[in-house]
N, C-alpha and C positions, 0 to 999 in steps of 0.2 A: 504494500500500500504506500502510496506517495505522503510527501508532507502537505501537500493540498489537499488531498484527500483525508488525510488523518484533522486536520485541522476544519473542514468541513463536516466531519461527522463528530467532533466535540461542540460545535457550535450548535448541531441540533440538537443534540442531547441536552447540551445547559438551556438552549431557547424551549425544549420540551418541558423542563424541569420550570420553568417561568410562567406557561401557560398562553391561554392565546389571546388575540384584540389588543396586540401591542405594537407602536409606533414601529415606523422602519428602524434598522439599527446598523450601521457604517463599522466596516474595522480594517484599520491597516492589519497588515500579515508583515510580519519582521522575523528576519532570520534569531534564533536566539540567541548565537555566536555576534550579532550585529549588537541585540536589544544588549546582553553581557557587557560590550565592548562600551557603548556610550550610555548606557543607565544601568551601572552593576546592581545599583539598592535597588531597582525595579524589579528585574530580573530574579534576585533573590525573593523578592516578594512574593513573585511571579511560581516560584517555588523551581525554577527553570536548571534543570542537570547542569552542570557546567561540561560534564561526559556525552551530552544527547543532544542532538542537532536535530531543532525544531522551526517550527513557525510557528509565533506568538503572535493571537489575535487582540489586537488594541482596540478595544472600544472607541470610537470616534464620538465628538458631539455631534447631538441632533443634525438629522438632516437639511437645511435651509429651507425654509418655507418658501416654494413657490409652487407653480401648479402640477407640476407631476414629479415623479421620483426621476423621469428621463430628465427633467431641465434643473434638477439638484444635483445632480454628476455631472452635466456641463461646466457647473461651477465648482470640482472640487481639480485639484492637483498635488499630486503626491511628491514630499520630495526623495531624493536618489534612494532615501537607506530602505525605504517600504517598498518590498518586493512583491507585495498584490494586494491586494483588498477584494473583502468581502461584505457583502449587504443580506441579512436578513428580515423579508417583507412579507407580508401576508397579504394575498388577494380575495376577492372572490371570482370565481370561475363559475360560466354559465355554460350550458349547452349548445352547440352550436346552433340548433334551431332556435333557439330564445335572440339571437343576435340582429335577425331582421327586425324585431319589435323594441329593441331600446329605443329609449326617446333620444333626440339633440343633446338637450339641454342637461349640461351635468347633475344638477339635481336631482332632475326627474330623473338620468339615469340611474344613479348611487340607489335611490328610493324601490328603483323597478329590480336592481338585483339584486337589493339585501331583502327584498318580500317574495322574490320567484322560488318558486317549489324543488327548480331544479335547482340552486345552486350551491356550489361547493367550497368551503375555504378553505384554501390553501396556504401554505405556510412555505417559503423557499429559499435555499440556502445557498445563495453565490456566489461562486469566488473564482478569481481570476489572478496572474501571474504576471509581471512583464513583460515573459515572453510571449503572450497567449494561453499558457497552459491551463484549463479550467477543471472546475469540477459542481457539480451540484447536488442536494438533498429536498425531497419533498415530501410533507406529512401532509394529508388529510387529516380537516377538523373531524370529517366523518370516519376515519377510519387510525383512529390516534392510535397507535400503537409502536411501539419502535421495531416490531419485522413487518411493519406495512410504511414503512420509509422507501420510498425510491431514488438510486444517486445514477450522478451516471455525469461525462462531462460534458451532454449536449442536451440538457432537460430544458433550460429557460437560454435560447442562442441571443436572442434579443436583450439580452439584460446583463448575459455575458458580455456581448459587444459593449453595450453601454461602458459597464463596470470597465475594461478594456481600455476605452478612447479615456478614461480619466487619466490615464501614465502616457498619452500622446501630448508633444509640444503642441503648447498653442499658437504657435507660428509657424510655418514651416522654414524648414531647415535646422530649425531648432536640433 
């Protein structure tokens, strides 16, 4: 198992352990040998091997209020030493046939899929690398259990991307 991978499935486990209907939640991924190097008291905190080479997930502050979670990553940038980030957010997912019927209007739609019969919330666990490398976890509210978790590194590609362009220069040539 990779260190993205291992560091994706502690984060569902601790967001399992939390419970669900909770804000989105941002975390740099730092190598541990890095976080050791420039914050040793953290690190120890962190309870982190000085023998075991990890990826340490930093809780980040809230995400910026604007209107989606895609234009709150527009605005973030990581600097050199955080080797990925990952975003834990809970949706609600509808049926595909329910998609011709949402209203325009945001309201109205928020209101039309948290009362539809069909719908399912989801809980998902993103994380991405530098280099591209990704990995993902998904729990149903309806199906909570930890051997009903699904991972896999191509579950939410759209979000990975997103997560992604946050470690692209904002200029080119950067």
């Amino acid at each position: 198992m990779s260190l993205l991978e291992e560091v994706v499935l502690d984060l569902e486990r601790h967001w399992a352990e939390r419970g669900w209907d909770a804000a989105p939640c941002m975390y740099a991924l730092v190598s541990s040998g890095e976080l050791r190097r420039a914050e040793p008291e953290l690190a120890d905190q962190l309870g982190l091997d000085p023998g075991t080479e990890t990826l340490a997930a930093l809780e980040q502050p809230a995400l910026p209020e604007q209107a989606t979670v895609e234009d709150a990553l527009a605005t973030i940038a990581w600097p050199e030493p955080v080797e990925g980030c990952a975003l834990v957010i809970e949706r609600v997912v509808l049926p595909p046939e329910a998609e011709d019927d949402i209203p325009d209007d945001e309201a109205e739609a928020a209101a039309y899929a948290a009362n539809h019969p069909g719908r399912e919330d989801v809980r998902m666990i993103v994380a991405v690398l530098r280099d591209g490398t990704r990995h993902s976890a998904l729990r149903l509210r309806r199906h909570d259990a930890d051997d009903e978790v699904v991972t896999g590194p191509e579950l939410v590609p759209a979000l990975a991307d997103a997560l992604h362009a946050t470690f692209e220069p904002d200029e080119p040539g950067e």
